[in-house]
LOKOLGU-998734 format. One record per residue (C-alpha): residue number from 1; x, y, z; chain. Coordinates in pm, whole numbers. Each point is the difference from the previous one (the first is absolute). Layout:
# LOKOLGU-998734
{NUM,{X,Y,Z},"A"}
...
***
This chain:
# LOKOLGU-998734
{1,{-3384,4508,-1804},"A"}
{2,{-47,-264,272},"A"}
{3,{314,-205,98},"A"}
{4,{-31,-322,320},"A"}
{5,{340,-31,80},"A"}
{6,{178,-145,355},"A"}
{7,{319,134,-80},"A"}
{8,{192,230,133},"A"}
{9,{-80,357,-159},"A"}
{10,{168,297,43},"A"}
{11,{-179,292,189},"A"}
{12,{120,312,-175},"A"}
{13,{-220,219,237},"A"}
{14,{189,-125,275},"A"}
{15,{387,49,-62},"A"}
{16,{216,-354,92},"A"}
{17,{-293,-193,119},"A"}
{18,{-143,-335,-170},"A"}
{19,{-365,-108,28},"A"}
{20,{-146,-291,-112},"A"}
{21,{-302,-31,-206},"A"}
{22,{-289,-226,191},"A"}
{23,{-246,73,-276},"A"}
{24,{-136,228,-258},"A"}
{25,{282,283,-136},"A"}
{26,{-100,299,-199},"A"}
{27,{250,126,-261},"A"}
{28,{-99,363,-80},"A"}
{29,{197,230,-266},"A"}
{30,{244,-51,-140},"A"}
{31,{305,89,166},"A"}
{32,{-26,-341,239},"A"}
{33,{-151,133,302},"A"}
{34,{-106,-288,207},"A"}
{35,{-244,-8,305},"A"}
{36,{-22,-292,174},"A"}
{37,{-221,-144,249},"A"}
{38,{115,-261,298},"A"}
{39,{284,49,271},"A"}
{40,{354,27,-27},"A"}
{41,{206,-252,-51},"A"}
{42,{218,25,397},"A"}
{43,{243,-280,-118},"A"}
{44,{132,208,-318},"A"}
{45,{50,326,228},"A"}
{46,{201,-304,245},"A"}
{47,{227,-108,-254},"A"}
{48,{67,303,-175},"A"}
{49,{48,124,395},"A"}
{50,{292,-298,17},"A"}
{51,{147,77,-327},"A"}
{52,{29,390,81},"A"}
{53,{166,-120,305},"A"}
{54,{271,-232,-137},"A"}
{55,{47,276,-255},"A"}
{56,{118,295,286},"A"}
{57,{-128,227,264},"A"}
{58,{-318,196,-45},"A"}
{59,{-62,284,212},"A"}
{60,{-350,79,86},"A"}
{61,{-144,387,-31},"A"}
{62,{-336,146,-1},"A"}
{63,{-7,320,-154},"A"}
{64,{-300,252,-19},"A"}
{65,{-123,364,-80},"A"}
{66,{-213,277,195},"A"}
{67,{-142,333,-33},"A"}
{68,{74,107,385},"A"}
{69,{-169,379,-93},"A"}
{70,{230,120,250},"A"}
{71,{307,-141,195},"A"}
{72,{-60,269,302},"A"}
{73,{-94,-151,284},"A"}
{74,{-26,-313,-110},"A"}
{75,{373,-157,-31},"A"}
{76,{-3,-301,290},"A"}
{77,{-354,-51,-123},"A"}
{78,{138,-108,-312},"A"}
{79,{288,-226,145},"A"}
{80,{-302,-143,184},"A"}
{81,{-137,-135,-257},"A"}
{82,{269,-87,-229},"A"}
{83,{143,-203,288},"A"}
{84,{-369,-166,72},"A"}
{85,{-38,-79,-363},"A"}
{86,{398,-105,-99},"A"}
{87,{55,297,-243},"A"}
{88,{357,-11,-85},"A"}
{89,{-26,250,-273},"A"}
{90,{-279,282,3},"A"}
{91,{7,273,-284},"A"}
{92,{-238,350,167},"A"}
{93,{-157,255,-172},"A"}
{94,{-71,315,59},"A"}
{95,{167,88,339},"A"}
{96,{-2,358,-54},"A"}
{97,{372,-11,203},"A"}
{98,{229,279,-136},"A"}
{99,{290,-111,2},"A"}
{100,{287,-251,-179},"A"}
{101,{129,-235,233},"A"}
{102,{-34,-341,252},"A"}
{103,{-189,-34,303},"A"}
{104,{-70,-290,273},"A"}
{105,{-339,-18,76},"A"}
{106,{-36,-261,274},"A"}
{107,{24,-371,28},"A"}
{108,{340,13,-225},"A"}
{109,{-164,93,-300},"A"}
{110,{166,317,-194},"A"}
{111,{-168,230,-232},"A"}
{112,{160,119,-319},"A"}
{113,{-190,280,-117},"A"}
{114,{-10,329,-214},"A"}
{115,{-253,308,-29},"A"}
{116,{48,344,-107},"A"}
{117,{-388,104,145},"A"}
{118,{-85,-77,325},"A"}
{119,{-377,33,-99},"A"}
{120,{-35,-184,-291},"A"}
{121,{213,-288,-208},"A"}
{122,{308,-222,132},"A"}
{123,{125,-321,-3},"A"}
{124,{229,-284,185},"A"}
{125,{79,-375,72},"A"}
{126,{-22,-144,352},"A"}
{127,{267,-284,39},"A"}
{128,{20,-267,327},"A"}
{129,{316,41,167},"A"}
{130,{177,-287,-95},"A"}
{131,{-33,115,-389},"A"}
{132,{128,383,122},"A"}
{133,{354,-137,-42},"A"}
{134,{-37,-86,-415},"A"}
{135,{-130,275,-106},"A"}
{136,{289,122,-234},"A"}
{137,{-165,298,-183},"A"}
{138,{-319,236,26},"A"}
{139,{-84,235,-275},"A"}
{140,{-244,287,88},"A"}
{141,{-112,95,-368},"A"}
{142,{-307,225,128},"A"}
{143,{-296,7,225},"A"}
{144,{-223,-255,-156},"A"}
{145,{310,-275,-88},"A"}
{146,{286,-120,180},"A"}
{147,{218,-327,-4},"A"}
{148,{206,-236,173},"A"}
{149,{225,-301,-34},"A"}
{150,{89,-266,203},"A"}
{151,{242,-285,19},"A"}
{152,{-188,-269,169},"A"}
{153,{303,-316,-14},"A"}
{154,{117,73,-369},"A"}
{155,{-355,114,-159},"A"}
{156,{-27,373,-60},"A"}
{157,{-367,87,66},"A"}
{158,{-139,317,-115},"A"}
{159,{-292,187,220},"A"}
{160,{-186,289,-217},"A"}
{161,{-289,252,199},"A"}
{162,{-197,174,-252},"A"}
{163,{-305,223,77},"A"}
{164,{-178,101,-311},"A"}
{165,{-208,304,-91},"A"}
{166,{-363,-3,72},"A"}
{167,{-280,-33,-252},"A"}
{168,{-30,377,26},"A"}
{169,{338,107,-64},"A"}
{170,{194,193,-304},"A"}
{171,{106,-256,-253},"A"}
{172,{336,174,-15},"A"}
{173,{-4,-98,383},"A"}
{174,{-66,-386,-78},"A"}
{175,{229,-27,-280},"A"}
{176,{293,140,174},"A"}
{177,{-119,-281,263},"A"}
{178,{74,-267,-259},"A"}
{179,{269,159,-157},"A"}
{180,{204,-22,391},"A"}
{181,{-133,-390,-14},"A"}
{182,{134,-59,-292},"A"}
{183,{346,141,67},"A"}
{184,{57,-215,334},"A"}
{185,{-128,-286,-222},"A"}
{186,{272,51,-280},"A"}
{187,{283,20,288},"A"}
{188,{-54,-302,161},"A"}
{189,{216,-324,-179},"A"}
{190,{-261,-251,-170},"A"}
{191,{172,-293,283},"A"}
{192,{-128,167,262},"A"}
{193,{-341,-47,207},"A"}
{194,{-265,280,-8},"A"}
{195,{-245,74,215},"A"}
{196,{-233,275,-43},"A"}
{197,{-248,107,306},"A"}
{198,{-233,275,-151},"A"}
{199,{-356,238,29},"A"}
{200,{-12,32,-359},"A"}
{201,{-386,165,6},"A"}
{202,{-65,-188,-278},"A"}
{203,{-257,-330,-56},"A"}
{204,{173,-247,-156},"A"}
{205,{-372,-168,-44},"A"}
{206,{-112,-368,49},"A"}
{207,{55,-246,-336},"A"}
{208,{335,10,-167},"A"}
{209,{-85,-88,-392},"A"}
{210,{298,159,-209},"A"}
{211,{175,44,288},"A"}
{212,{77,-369,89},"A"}
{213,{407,28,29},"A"}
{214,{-7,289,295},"A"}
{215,{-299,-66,247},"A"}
{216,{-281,-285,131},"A"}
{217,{-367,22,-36},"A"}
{218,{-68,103,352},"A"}
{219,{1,400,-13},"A"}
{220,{-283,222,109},"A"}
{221,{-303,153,-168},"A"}
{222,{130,178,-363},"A"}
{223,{267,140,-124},"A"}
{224,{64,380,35},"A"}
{225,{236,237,-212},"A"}
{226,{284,-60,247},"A"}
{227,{-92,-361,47},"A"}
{228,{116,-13,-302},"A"}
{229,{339,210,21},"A"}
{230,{108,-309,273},"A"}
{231,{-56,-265,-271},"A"}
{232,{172,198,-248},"A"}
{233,{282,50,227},"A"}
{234,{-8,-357,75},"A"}
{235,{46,-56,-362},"A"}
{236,{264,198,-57},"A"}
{237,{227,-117,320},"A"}
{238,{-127,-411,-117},"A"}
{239,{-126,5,354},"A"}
{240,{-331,-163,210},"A"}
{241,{-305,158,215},"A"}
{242,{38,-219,272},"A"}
{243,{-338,57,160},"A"}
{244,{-212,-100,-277},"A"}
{245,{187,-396,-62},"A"}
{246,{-158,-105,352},"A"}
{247,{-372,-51,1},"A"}
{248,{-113,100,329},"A"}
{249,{-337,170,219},"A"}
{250,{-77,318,-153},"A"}
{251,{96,120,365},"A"}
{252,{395,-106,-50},"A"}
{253,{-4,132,-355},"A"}
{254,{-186,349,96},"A"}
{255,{304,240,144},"A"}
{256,{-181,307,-23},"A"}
{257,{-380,93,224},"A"}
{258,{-126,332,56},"A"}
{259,{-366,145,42},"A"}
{260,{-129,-323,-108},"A"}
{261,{296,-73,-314},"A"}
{262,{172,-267,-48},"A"}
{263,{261,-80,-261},"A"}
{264,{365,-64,-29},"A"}
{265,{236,277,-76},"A"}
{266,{365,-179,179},"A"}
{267,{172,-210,-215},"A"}
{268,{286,-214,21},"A"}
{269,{228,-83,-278},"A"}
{270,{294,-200,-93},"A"}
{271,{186,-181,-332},"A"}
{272,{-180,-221,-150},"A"}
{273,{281,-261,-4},"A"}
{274,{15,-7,404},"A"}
{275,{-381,-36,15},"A"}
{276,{81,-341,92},"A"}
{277,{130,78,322},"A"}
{278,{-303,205,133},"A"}
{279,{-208,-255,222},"A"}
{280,{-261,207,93},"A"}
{281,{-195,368,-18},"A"}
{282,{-271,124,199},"A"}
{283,{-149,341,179},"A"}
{284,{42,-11,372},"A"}
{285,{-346,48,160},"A"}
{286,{-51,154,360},"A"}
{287,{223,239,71},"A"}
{288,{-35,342,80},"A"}
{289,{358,165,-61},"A"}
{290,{-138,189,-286},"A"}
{291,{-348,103,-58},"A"}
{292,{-82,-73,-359},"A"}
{293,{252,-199,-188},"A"}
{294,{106,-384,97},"A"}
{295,{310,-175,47},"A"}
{296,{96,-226,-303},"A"}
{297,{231,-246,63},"A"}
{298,{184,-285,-213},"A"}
{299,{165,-308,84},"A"}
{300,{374,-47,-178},"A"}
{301,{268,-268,27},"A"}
{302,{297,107,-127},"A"}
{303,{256,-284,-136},"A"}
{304,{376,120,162},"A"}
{305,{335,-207,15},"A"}
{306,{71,-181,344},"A"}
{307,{285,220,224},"A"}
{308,{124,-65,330},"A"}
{309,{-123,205,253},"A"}
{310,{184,235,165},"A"}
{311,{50,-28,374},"A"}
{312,{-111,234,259},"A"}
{313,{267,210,156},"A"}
{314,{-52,-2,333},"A"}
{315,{229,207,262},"A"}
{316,{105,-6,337},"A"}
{317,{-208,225,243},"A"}
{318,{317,173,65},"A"}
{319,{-190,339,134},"A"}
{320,{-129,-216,282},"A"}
{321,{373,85,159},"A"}
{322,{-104,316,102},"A"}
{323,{-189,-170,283},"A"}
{324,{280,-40,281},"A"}
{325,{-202,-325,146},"A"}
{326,{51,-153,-399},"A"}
{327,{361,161,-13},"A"}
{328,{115,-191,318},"A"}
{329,{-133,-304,-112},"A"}
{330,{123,55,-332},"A"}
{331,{394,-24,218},"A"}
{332,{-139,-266,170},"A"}
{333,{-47,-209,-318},"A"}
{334,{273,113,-144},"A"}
{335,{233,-99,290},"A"}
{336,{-142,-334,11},"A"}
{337,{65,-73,-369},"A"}
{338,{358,70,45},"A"}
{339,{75,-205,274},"A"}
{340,{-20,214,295},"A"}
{341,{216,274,-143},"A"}
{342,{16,366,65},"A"}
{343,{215,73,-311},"A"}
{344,{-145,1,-333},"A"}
{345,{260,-284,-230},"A"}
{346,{243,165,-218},"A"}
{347,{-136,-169,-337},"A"}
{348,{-215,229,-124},"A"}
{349,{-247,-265,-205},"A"}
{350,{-21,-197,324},"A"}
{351,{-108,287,185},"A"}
{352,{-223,144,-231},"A"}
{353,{-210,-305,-70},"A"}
{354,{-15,-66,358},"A"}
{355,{-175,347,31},"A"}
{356,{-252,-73,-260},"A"}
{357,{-85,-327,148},"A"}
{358,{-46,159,337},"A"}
{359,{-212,236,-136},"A"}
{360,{-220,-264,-200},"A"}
{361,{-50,-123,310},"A"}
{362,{-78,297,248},"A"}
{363,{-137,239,-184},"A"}
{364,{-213,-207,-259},"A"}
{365,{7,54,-370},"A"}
{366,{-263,227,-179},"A"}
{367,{-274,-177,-287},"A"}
{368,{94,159,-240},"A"}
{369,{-326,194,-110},"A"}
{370,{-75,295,8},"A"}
{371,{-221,244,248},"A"}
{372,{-326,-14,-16},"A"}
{373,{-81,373,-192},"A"}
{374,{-39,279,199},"A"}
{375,{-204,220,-247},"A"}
{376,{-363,-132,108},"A"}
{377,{100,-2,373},"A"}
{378,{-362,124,69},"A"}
{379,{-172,-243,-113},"A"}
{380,{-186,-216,276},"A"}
{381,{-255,-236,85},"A"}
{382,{-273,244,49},"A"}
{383,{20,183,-386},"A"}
{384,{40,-367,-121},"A"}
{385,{-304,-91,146},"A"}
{386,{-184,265,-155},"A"}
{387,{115,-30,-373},"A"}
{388,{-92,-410,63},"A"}
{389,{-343,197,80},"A"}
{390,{-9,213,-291},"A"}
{391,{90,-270,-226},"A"}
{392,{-264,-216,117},"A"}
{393,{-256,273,-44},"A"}
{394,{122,103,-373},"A"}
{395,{-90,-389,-43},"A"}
{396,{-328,45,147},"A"}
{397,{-82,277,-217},"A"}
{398,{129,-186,-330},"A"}
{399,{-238,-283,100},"A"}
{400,{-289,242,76},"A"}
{401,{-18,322,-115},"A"}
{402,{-273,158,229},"A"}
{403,{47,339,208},"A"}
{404,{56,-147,295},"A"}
{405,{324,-208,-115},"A"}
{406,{101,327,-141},"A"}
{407,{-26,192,295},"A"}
{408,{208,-291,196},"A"}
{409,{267,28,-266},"A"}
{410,{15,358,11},"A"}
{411,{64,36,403},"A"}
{412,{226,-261,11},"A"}
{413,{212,186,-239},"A"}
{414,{-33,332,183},"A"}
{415,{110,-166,317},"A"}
{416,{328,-212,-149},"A"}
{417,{75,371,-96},"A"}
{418,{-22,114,297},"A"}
{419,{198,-328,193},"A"}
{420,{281,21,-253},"A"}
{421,{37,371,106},"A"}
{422,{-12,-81,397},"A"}
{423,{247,-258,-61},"A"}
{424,{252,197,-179},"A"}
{425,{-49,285,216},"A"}
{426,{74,-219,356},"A"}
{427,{321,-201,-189},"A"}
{428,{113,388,-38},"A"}
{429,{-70,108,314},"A"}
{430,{186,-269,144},"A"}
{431,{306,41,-261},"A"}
{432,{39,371,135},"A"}
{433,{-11,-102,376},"A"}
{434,{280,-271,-108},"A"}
{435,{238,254,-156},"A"}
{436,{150,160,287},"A"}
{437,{103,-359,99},"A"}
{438,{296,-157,-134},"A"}
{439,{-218,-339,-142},"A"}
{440,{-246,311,-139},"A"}
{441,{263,139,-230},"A"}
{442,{143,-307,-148},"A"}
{443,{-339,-129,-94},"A"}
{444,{-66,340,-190},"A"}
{445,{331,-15,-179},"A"}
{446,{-71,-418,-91},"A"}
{447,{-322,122,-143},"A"}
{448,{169,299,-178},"A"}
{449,{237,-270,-176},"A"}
{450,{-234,-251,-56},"A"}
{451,{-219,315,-203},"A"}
{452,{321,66,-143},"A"}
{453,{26,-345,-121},"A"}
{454,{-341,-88,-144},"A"}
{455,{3,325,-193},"A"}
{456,{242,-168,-219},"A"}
{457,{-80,-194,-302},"A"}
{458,{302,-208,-57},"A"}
{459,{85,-106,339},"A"}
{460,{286,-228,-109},"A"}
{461,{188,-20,-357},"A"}
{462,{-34,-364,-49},"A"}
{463,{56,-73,-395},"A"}
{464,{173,204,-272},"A"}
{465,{-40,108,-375},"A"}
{466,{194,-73,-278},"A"}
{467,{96,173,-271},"A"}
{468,{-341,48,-206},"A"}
{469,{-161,25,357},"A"}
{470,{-179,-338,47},"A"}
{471,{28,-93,341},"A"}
{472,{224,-299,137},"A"}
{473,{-93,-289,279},"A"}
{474,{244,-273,-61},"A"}
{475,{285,-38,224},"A"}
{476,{210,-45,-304},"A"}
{477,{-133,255,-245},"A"}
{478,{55,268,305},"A"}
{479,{356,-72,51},"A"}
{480,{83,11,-383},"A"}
{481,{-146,335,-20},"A"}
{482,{207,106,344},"A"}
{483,{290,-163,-210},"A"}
{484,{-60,205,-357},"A"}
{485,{-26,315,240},"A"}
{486,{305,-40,195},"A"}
{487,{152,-66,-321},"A"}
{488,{-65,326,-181},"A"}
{489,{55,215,372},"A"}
{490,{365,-157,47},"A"}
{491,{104,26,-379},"A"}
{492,{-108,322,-55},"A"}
{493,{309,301,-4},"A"}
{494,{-70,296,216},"A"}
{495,{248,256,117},"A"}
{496,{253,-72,189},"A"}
{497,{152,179,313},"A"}
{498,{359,87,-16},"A"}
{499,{198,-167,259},"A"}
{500,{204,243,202},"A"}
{501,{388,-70,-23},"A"}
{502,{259,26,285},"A"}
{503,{-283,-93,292},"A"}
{504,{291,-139,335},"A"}
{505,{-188,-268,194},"A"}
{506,{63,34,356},"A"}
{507,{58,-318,196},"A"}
{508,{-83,31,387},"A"}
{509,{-120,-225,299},"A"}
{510,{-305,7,96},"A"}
{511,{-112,-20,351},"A"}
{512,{-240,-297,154},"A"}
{513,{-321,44,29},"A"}
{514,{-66,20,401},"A"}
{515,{-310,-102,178},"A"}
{516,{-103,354,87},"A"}
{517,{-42,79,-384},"A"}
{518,{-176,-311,-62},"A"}
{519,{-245,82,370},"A"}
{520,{-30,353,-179},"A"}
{521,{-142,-127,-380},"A"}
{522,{-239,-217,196},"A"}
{523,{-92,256,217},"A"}
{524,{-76,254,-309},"A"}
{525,{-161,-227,-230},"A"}
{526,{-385,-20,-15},"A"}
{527,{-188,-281,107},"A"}
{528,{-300,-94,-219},"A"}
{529,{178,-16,-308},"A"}
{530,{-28,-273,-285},"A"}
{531,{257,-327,24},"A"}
{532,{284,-42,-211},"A"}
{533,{123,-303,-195},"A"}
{534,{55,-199,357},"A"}
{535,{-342,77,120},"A"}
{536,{130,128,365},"A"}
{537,{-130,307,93},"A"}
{538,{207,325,239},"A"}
{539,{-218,-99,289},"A"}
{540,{136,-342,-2},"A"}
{541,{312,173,68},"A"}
{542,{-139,231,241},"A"}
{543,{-170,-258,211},"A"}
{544,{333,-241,11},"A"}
{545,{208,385,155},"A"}
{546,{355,-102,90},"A"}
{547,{20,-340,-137},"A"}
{548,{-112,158,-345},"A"}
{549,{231,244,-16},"A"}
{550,{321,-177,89},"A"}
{551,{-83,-226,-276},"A"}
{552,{-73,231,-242},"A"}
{553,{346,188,79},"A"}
{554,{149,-338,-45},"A"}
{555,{-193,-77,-360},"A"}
{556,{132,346,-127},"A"}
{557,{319,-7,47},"A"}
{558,{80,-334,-123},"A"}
{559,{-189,104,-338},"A"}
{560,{211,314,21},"A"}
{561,{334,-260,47},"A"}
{562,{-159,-240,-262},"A"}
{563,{-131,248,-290},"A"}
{564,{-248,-216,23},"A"}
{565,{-403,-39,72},"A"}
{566,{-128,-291,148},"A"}
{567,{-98,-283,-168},"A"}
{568,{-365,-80,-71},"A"}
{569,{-241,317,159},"A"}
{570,{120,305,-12},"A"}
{571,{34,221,290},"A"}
{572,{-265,249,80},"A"}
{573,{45,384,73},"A"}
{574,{217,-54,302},"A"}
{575,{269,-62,-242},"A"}
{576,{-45,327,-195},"A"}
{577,{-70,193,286},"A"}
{578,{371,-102,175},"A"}
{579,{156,-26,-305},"A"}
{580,{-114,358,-107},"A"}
{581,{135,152,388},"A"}
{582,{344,-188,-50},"A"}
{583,{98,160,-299},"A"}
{584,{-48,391,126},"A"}
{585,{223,-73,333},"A"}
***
């Protein structure tokens, strides 16, 4: 059937584009499929651009699968090149990492990964730092498929890594594969986004008649017996091959080469009613991270609800006082701001905001971010250089398979090897010379906590359930649920302590607090320590001596007189630390 039409037509082999007709239009089959020939139409993707816009926030991710064949050795390699490429998101298979936990592997990117074979098998899902903060849940269900959600402003996003059997493998193997699928399928709420990154070993096949409602045209060569298994899983979960809806070079659809193969065996998958919001899907080309799978990556805007951002605590550089040059100036400052005076004033918010002003000022005020990781602290200029080397000879060799390119590919991978190794061995060296200094040790126990750290999934609870366990994100929807809790806790009748009769309450003075108790605290307490609610640290006290502790003397008593704390801040350990000596003379 021949249709001439200069409308606009739908593209259903490209998800949420429009195309318009400049000619001849084939209908074939009939389920509707259309393939059109002409150019986009750049003024629909505009408005529909404007209207998105007007409607709320979007938040841009790009989100792709790999086969690494191992993760030894090749960690920073891989934070390379999802930072090069803009990889938010990267499901990995097969690491062959025993093991169930979280690790940082360069460039703030954290693995989440789990193996029970370090030779064979294993999954994960590499996240950028600033998405290492949602993550809200992982579940490790075996060696070939693991999961993770995310709350990325209000939208729960769902990350599946699957690693199907080979061809050649027991069919009890594959379908306790699909089985494991299934399961993490059937727990995750219909409302909520989900992405599956996968090496299925299976070819899904190029054409898509009878299989119209779960994947495009584009696929690669025929369909296999596994091929299959993903579109009947697809079927069953109502969800979409996303590779095959984008019609691309053979050489961004092939993610699969070996001896002189190619074909596509990664797959990535997601409902078929948030097709829409997938932009784009293509193989990555030229890189050399692993040896024969690709990189498949996808391009999705997710719709979210406008929220204020939260500001960027930033602190006063109050260790800087341990300096005596920075301390003296510090009294300097401090003594100007007051007029000239020696003696600290006896209002304690005047005097405490004129010590965080002073400090502001001195000492500077942190930005807020964090250090920059200290896990990949080997990794320099010269082993970048070589894996930009290797990478451009893997190229090479894609373009032209001769001997030669082979052998060039080949070396430079011995020697990367062999510079990773040199460079980890002379960061160690000089970590062990460091550690009988005093700098030495604290940088081994900041890297011991920061291990410490990324080994965690969950680094911060951040939403909570309700009672049939669906996760909350609204403000308001939290605090009801703190609310229902509360209520049950407080009303419910426990056992009760009896309350001994015929206690005498003794009424005595007690003593002031002198300045030699209060020099004493100050001179036991620790410096280093975290601020309290006032943000004024001991060694404020410390540096100020005399004038410090006649005020603090002062401050204590009259709460003692008053029974009462200050108004607005609190006061910090000084307080405790008098109060507590008072009491036993």
């Amino acid at each position: 059937m021949r249709i001439v039409s200069t409308n606009f037509i739908p593209d259903r082999s490209r998800p949420g584009l429009t195309t318009t007709a400049i000619g001849a239009v084939d209908l074939q089959g009939a389920g509707g499929n259309w393939a059109t020939v002409g150019r986009r139409s750049r003024g629909g993707r505009r408005v529909r651009r404007q209207r998105e816009k007007r409607k709320g926030k979007s938040v841009g991710l790009r989100i792709g699968t790999l086969n690494v064949g191992t993760m030894t050795g090749k960690g920073r390699e891989l934070a390379d090149v999802m930072e090069r490429r803009k990889v938010d998101i990267l499901c990995v298979q097969e690491t062959r990492w025993k093991g169930s936990k979280a690790r940082s592997i360069g460039a703030g990117f954290k693995l989440f990964y789990y193996g029970v074979d370090s030779k064979r098998n294993g999954v994960g899902v590499v996240l950028k730092e600033e998405f290492v903060r949602n993550v809200l849940e992982v579940k490790r269900v075996s060696d070939r498929v693991m999961s993770l959600k995310l709350e990325i402003e209000g939208v729960m996003l769902n990350v599946v890594s699957g690693y199907a059997p080979q061809v050649g493998c027991e069919l009890e193997e594959k379908e306790r594969f699909w089985s494991e699928l299934d399961e993490v399928m059937e727990s995750i709420p219909t409302g909520e986004r989900v992405v599956i990154g996968a090496d299925f070993n299976g070819h899904v096949g190029e054409g898509n008649t009878g299989d119209e409602e779960v994947m495009g045209k584009f696929g690669v060569k025929e369909r296999n017996l596994e091929g299959q298994m993903v579109v009947d899983f697809a079927k069953r979960m109502d969800m979409g091959v996303v590779n095959t809806y984008f019609q691309k070079r053979e050489e961004h659809r092939v993610t699969y080469k070996s001896g002189g193969r190619s074909t596509q065996v990664d797959y990535i998958l997601c409902r078929r009613g948030n097709l829409k919001e997938i932009s784009d899907c293509k193989v990555v080309v030229g890189e050399s991270v692993a040896r024969q799978h690709r990189m498949v990556v996808c391009r999705m805007t997710l719709m979210v609800c406008k929220k204020k951002r939260s500001e960027i605590e930033k602190k006063t550089k109050w260790w800087k006082l341990k300096k005596e040059e920075c301390c003296e100036e510090f009294r300097q400052k401090l003594r100007q701001a007051l007029g000239g005076q020696v003696v600290l004033p006896d209002d304690w918010e005047t005097t405490a905001e004129v010590i965080r002003e002073t400090g502001r000022k001195v000492l500077g005020v942190s930005s807020g971010r964090r250090k920059e990781d200290k896990e990949t602290w080997w990794w320099n200029e010269e082993v970048q250089d070589s894996i930009q080397r290797k990478r451009l000879a893997k190229k090479k060799w894609d373009m032209d398979r001769t001997e030669e390119n082979r052998q060039e590919y080949k070396e430079l991978q011995r020697r990367v090897k062999r510079e990773v190794s040199k460079a980890k061995q002379k960061a160690y060296d000089e970590l062990y010379t460091r550690l009988d200094t005093r700098e030495g040790e604290k940088d081994l126990y900041r890297l011991a906590r920061q291990r410490d750290r990324d080994g965690k999934d969950v680094q911060q609870v951040r939403v909570i359930k309700d009672r049939d366990g669906r996760v909350l994100t609204s403000e308001e929807s939290v605090q009801r649920r703190w609310k229902e809790y509360f209520e049950e806790l407080m009303n419910e009748e426990n056992e009760r302590e009896k309350r001994v009769e015929g206690v005498n309450s003794v009424e005595q003075k007690v003593d002031k607090i002198r300045k030699d108790e209060v020099r004493k605290a100050l001179k036991r307490m620790k410096s280093g320590k975290a601020v309290g609610p006032d943000d004024i640290p001991v060694e404020v006290w410390k540096c100020l001596g005399e004038a410090a502790v006649e005020f603090l003397a002062s401050l204590f008593n009259r709460v003692l007189e008053s029974e009462r704390m200050p108004e607005g801040d609190k006061v910090d350990e000084p307080y405790n630390e008098g109060m507590g000596k008072s009491s036993g003379s």
